[in-house]
Every structure is written in structure tokens, then in C-alpha cells.
N, CA, C and O atoms as a Maestro MAE file, in Angstrom:
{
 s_m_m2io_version
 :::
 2.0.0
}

f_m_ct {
 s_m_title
 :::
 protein
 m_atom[308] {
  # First column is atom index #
  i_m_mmod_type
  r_m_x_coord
  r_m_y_coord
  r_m_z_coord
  i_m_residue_number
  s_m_chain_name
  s_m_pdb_residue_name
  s_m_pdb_atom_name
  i_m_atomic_number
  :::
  1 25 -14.193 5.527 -15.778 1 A "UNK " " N  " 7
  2 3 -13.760 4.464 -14.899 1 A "UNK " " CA " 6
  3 2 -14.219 3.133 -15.502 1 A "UNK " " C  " 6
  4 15 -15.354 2.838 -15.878 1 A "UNK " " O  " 8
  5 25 -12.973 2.302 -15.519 2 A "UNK " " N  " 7
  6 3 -14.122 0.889 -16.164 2 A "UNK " " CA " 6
  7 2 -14.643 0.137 -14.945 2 A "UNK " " C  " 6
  8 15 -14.488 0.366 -13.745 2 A "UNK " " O  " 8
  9 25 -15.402 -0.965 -15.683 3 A "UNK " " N  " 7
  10 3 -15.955 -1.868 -14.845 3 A "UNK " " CA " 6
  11 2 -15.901 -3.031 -15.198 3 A "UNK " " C  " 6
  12 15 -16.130 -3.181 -16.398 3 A "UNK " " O  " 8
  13 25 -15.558 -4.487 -14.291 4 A "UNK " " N  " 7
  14 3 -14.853 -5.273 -13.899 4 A "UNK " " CA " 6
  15 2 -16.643 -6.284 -13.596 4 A "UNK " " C  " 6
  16 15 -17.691 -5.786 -13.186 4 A "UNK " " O  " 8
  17 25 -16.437 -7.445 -13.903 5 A "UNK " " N  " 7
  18 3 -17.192 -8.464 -12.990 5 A "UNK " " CA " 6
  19 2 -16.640 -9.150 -12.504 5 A "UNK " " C  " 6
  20 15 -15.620 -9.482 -13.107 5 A "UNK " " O  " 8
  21 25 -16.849 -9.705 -11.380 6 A "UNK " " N  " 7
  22 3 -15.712 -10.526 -10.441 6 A "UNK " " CA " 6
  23 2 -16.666 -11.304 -9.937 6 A "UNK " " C  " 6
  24 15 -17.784 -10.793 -9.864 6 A "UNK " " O  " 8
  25 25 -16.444 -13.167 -9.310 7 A "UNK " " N  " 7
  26 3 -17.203 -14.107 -9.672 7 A "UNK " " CA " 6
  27 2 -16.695 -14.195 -7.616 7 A "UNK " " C  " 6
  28 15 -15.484 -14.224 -7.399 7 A "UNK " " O  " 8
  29 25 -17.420 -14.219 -6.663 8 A "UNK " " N  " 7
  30 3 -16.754 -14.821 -5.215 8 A "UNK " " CA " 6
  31 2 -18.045 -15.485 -4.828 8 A "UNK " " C  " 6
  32 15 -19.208 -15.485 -5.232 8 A "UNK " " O  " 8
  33 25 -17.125 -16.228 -3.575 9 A "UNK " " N  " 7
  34 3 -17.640 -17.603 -3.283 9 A "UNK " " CA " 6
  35 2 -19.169 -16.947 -2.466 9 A "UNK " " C  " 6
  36 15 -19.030 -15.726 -2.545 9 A "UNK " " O  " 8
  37 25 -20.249 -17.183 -1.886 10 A "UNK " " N  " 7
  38 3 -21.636 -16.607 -1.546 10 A "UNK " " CA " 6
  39 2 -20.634 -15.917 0.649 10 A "UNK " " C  " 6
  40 15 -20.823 -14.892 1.304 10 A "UNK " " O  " 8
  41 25 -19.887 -16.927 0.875 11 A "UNK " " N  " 7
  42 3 -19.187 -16.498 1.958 11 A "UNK " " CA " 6
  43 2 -18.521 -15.154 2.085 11 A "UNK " " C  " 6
  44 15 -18.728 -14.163 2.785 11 A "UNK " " O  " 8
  45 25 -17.488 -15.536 0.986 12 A "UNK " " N  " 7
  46 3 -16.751 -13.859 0.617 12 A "UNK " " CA " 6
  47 2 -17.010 -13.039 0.523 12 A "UNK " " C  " 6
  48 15 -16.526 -12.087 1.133 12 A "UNK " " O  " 8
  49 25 -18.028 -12.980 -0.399 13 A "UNK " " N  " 7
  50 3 -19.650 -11.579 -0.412 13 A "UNK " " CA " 6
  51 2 -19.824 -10.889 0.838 13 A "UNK " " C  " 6
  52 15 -19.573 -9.810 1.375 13 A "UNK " " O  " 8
  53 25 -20.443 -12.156 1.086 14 A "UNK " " N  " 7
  54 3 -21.079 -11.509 2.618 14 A "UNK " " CA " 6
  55 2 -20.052 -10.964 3.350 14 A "UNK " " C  " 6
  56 15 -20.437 -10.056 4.088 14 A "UNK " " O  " 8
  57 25 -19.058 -11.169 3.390 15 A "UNK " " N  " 7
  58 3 -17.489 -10.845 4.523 15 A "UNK " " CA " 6
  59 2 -17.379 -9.705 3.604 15 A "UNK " " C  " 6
  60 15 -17.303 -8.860 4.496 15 A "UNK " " O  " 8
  61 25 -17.300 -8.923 2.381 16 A "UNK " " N  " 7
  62 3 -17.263 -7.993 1.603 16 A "UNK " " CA " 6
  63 2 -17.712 -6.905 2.128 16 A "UNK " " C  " 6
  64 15 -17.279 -5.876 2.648 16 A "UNK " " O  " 8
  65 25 -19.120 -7.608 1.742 17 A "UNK " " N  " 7
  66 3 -20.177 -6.605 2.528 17 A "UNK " " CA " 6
  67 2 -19.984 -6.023 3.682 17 A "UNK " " C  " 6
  68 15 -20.059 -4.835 3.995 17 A "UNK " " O  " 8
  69 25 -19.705 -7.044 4.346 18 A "UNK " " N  " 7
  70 3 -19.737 -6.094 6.029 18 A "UNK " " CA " 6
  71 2 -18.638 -5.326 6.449 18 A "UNK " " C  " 6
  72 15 -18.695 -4.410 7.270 18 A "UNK " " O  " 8
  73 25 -17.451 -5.800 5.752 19 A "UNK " " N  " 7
  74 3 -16.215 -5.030 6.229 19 A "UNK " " CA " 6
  75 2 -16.221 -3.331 5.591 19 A "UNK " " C  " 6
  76 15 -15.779 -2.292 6.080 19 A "UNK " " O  " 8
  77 25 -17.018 -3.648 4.136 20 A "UNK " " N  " 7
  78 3 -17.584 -2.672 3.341 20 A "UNK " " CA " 6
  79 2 -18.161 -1.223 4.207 20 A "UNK " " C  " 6
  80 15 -17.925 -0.021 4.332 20 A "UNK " " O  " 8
  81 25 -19.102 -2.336 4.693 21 A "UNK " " N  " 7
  82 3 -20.188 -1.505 5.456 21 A "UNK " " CA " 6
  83 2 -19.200 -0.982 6.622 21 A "UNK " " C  " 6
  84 15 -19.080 0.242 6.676 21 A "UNK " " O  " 8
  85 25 -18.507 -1.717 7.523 22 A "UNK " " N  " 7
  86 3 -17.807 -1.272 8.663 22 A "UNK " " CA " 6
  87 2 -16.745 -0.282 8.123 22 A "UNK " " C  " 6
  88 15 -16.039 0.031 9.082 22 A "UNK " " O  " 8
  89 25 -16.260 0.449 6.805 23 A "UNK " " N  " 7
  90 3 -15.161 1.083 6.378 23 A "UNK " " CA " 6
  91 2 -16.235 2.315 6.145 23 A "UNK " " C  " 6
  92 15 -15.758 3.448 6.090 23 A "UNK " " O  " 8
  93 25 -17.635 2.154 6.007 24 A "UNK " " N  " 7
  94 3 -18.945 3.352 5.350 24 A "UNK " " CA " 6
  95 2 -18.296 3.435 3.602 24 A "UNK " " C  " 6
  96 15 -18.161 4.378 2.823 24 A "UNK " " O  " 8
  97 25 -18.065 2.261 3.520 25 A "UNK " " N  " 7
  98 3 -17.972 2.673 1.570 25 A "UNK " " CA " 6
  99 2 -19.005 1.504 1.090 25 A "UNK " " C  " 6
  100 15 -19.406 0.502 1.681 25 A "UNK " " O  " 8
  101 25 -19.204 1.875 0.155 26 A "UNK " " N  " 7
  102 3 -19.694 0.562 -0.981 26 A "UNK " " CA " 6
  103 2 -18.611 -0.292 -1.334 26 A "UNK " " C  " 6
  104 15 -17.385 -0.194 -1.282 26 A "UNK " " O  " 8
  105 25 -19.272 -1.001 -1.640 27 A "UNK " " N  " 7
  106 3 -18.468 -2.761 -2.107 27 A "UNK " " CA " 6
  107 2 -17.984 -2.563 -2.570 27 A "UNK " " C  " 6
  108 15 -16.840 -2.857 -2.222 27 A "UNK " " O  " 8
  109 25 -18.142 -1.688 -4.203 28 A "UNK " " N  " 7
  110 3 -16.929 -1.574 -4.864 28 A "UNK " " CA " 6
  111 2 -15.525 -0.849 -4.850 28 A "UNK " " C  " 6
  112 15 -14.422 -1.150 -5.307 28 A "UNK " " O  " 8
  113 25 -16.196 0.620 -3.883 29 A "UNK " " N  " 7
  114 3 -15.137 0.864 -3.923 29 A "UNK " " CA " 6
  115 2 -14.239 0.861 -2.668 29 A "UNK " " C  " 6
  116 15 -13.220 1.510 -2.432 29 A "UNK " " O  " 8
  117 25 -15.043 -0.248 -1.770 30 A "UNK " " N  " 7
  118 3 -14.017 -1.253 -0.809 30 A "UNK " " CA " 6
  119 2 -13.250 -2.015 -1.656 30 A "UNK " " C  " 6
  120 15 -12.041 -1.785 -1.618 30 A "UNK " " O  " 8
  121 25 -13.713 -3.021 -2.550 31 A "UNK " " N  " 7
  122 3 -12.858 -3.755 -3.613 31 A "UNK " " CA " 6
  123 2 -11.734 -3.201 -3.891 31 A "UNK " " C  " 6
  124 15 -10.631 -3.662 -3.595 31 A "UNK " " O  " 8
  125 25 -12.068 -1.625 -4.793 32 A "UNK " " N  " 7
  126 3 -11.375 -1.178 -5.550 32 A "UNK " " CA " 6
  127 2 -10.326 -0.438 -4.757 32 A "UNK " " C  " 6
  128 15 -9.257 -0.262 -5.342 32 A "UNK " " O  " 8
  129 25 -10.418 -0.068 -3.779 33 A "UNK " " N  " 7
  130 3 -9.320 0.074 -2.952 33 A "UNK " " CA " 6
  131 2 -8.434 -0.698 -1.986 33 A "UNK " " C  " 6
  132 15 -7.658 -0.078 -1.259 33 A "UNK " " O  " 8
  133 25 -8.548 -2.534 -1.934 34 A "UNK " " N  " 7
  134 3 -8.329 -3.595 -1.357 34 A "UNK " " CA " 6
  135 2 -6.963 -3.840 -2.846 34 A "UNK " " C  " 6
  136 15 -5.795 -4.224 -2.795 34 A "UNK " " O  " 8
  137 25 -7.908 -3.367 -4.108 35 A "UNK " " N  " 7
  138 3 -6.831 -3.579 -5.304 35 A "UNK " " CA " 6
  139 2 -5.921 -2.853 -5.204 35 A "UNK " " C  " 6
  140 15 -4.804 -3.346 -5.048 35 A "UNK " " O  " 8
  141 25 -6.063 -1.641 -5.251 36 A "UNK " " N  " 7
  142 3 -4.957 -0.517 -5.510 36 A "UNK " " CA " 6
  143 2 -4.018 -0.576 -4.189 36 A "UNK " " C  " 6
  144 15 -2.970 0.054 -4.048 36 A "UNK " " O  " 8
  145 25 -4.475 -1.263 -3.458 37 A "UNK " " N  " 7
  146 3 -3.265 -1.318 -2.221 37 A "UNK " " CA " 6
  147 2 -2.313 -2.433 -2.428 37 A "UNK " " C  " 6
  148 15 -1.105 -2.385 -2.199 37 A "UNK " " O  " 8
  149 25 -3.239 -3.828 -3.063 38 A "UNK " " N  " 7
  150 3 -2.534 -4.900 -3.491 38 A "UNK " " CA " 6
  151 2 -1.446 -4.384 -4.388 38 A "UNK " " C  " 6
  152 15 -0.281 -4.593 -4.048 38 A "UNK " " O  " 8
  153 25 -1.718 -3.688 -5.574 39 A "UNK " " N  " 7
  154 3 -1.172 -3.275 -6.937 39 A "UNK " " CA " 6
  155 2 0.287 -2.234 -6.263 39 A "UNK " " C  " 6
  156 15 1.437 -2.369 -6.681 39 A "UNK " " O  " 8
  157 25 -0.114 -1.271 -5.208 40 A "UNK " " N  " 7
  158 3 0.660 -0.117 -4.847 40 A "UNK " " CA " 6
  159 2 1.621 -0.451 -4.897 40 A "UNK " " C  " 6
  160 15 1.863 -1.621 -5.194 40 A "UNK " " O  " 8
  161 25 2.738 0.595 -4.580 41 A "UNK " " N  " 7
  162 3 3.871 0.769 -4.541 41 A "UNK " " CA " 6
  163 2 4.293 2.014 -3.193 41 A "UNK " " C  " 6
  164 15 5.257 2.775 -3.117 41 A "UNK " " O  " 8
  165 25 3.192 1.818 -2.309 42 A "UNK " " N  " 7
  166 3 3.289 2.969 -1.644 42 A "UNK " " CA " 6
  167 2 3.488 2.482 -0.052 42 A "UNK " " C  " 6
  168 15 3.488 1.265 0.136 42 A "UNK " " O  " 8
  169 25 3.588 3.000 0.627 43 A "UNK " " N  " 7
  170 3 4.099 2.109 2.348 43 A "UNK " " CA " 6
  171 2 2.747 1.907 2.785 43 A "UNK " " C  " 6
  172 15 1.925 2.747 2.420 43 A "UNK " " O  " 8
  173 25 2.432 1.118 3.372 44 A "UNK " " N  " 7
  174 3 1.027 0.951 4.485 44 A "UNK " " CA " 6
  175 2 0.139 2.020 5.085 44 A "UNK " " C  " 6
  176 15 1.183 2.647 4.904 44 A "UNK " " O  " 8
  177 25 -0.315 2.460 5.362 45 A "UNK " " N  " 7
  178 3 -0.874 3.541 5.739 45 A "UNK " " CA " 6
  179 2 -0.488 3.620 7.463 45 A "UNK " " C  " 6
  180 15 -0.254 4.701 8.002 45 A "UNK " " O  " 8
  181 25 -0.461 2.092 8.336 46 A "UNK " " N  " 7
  182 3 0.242 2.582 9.595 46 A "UNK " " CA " 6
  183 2 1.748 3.238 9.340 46 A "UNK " " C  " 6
  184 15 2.124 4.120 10.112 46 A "UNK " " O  " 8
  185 25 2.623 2.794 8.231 47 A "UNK " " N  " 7
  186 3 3.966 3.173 8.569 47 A "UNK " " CA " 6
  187 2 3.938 4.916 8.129 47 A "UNK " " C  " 6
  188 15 4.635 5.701 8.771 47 A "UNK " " O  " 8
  189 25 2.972 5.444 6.862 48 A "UNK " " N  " 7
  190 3 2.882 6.840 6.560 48 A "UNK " " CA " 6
  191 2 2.204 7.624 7.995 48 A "UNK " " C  " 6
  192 15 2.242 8.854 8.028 48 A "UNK " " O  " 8
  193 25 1.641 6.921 9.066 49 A "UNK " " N  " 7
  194 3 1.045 7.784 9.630 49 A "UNK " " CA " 6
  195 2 1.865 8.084 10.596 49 A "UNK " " C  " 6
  196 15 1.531 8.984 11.367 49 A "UNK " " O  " 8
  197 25 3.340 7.287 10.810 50 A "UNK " " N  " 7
  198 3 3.928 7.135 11.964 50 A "UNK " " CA " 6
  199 2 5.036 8.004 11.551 50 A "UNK " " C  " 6
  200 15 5.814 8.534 12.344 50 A "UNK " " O  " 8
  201 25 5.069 8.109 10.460 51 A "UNK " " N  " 7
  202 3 6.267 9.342 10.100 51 A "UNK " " CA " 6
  203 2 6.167 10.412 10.798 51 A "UNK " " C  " 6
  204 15 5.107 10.841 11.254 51 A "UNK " " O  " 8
  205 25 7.390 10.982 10.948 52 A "UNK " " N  " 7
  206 3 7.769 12.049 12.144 52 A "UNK " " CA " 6
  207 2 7.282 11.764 13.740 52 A "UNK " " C  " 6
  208 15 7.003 12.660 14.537 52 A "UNK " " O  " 8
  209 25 7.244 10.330 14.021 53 A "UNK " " N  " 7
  210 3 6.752 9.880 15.054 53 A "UNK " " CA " 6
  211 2 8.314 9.783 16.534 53 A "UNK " " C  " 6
  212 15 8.375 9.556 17.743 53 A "UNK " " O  " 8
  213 25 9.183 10.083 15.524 54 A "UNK " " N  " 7
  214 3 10.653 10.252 15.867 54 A "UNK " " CA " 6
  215 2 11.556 10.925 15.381 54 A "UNK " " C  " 6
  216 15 12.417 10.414 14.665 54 A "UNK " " O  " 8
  217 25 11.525 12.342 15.713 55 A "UNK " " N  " 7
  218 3 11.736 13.648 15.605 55 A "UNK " " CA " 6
  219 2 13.603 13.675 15.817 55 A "UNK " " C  " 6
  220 15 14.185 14.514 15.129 55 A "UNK " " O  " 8
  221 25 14.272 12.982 16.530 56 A "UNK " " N  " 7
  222 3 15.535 12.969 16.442 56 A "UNK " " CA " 6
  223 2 15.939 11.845 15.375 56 A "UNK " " C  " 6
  224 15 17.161 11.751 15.263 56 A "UNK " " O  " 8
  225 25 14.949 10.663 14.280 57 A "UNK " " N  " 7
  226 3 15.708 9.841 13.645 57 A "UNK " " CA " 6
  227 2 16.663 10.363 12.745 57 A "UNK " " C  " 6
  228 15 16.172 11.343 12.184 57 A "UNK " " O  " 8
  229 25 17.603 10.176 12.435 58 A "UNK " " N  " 7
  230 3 18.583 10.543 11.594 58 A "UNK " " CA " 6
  231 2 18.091 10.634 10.073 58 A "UNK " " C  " 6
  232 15 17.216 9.775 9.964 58 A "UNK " " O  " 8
  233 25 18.245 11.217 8.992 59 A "UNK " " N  " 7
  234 3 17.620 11.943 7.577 59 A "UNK " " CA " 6
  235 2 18.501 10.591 6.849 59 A "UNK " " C  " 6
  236 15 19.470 9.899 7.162 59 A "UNK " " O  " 8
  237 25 17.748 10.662 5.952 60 A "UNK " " N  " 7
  238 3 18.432 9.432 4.982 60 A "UNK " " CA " 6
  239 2 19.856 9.793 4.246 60 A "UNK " " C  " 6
  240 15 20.600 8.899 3.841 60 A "UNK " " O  " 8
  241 25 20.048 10.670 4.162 61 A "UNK " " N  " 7
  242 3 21.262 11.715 3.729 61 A "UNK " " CA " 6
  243 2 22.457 11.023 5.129 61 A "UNK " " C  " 6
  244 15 23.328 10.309 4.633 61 A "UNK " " O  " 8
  245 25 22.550 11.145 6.514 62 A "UNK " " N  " 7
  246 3 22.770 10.692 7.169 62 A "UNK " " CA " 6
  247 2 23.157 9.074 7.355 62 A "UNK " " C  " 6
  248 15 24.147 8.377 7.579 62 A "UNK " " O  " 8
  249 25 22.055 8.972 7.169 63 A "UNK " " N  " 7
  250 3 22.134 7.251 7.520 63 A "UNK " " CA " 6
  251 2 23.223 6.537 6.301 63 A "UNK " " C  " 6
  252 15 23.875 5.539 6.609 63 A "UNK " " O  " 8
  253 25 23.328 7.097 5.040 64 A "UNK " " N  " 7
  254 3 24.381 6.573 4.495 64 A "UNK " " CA " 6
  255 2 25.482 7.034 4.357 64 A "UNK " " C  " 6
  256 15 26.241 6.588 3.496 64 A "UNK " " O  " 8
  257 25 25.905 8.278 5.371 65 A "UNK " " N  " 7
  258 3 27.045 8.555 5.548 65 A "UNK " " CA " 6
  259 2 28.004 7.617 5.790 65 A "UNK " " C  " 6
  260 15 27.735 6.743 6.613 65 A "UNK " " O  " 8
  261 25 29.210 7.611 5.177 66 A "UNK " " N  " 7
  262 3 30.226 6.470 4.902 66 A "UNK " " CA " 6
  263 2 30.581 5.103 4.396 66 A "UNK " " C  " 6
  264 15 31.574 4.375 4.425 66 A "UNK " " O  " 8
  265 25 29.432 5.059 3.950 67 A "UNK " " N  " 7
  266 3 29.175 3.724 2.905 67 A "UNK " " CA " 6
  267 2 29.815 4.077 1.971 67 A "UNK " " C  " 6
  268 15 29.886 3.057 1.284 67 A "UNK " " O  " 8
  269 25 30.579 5.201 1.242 68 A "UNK " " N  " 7
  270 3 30.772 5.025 -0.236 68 A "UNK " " CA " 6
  271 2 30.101 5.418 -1.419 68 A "UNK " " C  " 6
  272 15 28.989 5.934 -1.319 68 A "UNK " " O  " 8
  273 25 30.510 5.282 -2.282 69 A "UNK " " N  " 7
  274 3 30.141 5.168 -3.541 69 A "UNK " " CA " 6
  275 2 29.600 4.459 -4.179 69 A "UNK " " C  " 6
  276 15 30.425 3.584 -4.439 69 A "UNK " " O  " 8
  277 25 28.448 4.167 -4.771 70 A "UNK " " N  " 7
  278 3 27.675 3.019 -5.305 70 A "UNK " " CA " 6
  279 2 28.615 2.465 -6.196 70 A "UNK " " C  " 6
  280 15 29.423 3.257 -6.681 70 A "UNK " " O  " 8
  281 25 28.676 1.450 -6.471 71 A "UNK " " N  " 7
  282 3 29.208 0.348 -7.708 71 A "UNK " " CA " 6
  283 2 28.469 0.610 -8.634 71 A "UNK " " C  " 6
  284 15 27.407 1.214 -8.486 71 A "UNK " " O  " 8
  285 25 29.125 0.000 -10.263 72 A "UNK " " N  " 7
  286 3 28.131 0.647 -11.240 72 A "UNK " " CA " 6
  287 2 27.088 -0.279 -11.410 72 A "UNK " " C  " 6
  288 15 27.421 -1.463 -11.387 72 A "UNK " " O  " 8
  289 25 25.747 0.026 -11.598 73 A "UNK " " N  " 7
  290 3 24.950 -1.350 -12.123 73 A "UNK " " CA " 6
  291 2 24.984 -1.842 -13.557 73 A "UNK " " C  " 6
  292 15 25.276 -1.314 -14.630 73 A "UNK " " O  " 8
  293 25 24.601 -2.981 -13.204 74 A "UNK " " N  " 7
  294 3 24.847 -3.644 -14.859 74 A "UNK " " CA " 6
  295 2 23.825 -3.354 -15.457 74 A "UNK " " C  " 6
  296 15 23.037 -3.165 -14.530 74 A "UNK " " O  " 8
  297 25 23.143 -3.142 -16.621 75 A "UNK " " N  " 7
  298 3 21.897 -2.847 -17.191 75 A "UNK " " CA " 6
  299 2 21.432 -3.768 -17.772 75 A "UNK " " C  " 6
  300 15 22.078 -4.590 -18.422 75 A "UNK " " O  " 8
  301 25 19.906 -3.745 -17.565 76 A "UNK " " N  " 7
  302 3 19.293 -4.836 -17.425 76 A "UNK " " CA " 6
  303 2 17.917 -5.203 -19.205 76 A "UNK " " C  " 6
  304 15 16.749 -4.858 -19.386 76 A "UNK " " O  " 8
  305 25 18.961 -6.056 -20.143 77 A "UNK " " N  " 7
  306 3 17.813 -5.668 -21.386 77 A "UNK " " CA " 6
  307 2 16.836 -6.244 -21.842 77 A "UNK " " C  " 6
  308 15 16.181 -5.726 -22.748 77 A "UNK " " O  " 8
  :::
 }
 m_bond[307] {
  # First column is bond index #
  i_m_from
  i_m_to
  i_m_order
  :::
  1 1 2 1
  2 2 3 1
  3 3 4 2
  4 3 5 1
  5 5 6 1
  6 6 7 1
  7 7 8 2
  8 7 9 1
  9 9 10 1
  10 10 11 1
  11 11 12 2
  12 11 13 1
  13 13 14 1
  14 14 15 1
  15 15 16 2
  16 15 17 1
  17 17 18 1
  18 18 19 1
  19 19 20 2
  20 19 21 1
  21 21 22 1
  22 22 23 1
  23 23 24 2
  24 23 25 1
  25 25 26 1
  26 26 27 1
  27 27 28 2
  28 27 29 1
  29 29 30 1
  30 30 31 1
  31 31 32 2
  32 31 33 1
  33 33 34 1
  34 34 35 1
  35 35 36 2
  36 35 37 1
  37 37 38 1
  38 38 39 1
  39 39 40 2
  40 39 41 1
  41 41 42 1
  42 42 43 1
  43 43 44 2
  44 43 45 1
  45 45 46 1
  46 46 47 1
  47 47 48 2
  48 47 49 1
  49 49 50 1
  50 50 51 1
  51 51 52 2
  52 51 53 1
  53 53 54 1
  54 54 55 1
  55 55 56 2
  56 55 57 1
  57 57 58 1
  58 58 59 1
  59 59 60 2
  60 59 61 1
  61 61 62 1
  62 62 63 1
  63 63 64 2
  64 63 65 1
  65 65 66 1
  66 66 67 1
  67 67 68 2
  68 67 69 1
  69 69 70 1
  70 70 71 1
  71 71 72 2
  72 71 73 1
  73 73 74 1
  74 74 75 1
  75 75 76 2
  76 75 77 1
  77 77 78 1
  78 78 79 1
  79 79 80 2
  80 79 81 1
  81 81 82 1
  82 82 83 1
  83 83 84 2
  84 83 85 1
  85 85 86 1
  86 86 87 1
  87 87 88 2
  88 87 89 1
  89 89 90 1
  90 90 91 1
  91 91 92 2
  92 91 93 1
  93 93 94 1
  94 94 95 1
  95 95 96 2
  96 95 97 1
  97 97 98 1
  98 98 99 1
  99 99 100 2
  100 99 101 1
  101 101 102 1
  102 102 103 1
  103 103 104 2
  104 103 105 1
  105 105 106 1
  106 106 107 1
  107 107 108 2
  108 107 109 1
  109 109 110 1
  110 110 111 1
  111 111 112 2
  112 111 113 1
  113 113 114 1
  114 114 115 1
  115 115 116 2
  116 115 117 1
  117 117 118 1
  118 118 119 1
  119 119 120 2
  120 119 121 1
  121 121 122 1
  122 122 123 1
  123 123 124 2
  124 123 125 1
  125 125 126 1
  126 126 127 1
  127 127 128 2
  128 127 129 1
  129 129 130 1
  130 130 131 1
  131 131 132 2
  132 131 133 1
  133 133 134 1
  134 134 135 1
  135 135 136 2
  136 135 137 1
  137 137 138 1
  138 138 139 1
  139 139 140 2
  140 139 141 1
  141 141 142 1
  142 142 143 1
  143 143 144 2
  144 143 145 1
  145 145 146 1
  146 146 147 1
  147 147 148 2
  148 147 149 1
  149 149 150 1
  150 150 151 1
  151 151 152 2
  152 151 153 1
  153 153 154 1
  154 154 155 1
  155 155 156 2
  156 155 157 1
  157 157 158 1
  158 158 159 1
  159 159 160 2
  160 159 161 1
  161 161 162 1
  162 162 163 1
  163 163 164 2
  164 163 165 1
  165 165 166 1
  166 166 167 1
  167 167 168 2
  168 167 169 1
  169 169 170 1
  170 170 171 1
  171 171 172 2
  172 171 173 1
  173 173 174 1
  174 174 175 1
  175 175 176 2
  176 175 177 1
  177 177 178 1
  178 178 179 1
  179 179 180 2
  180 179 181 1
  181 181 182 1
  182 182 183 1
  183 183 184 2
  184 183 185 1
  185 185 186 1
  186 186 187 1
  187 187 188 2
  188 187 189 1
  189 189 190 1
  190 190 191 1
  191 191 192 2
  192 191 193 1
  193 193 194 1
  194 194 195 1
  195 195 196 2
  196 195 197 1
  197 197 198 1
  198 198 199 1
  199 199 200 2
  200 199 201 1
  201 201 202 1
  202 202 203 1
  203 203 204 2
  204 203 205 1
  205 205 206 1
  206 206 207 1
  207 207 208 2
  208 207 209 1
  209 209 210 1
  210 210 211 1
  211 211 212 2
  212 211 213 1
  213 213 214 1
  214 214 215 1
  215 215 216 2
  216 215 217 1
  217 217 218 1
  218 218 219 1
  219 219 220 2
  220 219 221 1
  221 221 222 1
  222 222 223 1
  223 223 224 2
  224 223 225 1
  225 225 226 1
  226 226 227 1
  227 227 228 2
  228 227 229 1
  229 229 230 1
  230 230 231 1
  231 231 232 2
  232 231 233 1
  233 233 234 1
  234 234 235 1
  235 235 236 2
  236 235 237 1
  237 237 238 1
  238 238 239 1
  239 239 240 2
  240 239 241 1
  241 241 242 1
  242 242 243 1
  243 243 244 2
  244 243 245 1
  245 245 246 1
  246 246 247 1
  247 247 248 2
  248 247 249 1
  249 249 250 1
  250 250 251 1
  251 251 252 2
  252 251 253 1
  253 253 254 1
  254 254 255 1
  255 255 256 2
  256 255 257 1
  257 257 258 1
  258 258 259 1
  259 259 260 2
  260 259 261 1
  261 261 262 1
  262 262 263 1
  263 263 264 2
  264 263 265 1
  265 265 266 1
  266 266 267 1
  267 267 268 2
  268 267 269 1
  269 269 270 1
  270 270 271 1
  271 271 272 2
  272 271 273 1
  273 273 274 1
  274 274 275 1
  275 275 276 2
  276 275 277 1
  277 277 278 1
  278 278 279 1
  279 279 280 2
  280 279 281 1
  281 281 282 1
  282 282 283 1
  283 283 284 2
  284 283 285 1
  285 285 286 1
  286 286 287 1
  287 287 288 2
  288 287 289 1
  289 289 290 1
  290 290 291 1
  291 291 292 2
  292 291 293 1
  293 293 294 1
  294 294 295 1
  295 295 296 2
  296 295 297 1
  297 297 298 1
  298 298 299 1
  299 299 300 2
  300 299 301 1
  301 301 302 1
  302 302 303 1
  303 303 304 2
  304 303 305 1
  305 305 306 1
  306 306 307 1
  307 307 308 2
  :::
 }
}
């Protein structure tokens, strides 16, 4: 795993710290998971938890029933 030094204001720290402390992780890897959510590509953790929260929504297969055929895309170099 590497390691990173990161320079914050004596305020930020302290707000680090405690939210740190209020999650039961260490600083860093409160940080380091404040990053990987920034960086993600993945949905929020309220919207993953709410999945199947609506058991009749229609399947994505569905929902684009009758739209068609995609157009071709142009490629991009």
C-alpha cells in the first residue's frame, strides 16, 4: 500500500479526527476511503442499499422497451 503526506489546515484535522473517530476507523483510512468514493465510479451507498426497495420496478430490459435501436457512435481518437 503506498503512502501519501497530505498538508490540512490545524481546523480540518481536528474535523478529521472526530468524524474518524465517530465512523471507529483511523484517520487514514477515513481519508482513504473519503478518496476512493471521490475517485469511484460506483452509486452512493444510500442508493445500493435501497435496491430492491421496489419489488414491482420494472427491469432495465423493460424500461427500454420501444425506444429502438441505438444510432451508431462516432469513435472517439
Amino acid at each position: 500500500m503506498a503512502q501519501i503526506t497530505i498538508y490540512l489546515p490545524d481546523s480540518v484535522e481536528k474535523e478529521a479526527r472526530k468524524a474518524a473517530k465517530a465512523d471507529k476507523k483511523s484517520v487514514s483510512r477515513w481519508i482513504a476511503d473519503r478518496v476512493r468514493a471521490e475517485l469511484g465510479d460506483t452509486w452512493p451507498k444510500e442508493v445500493l442499499d435501497a435496491l430492491g426497495a421496489a419489488p414491482d420496478f420494472p427491469s432495465a430490459v423493460d424500461l427500454r422497451k420501444g425506444y429502438g435501436r441505438d444510432l451508431p457512435r462516432e469513435l472517439l481518437e
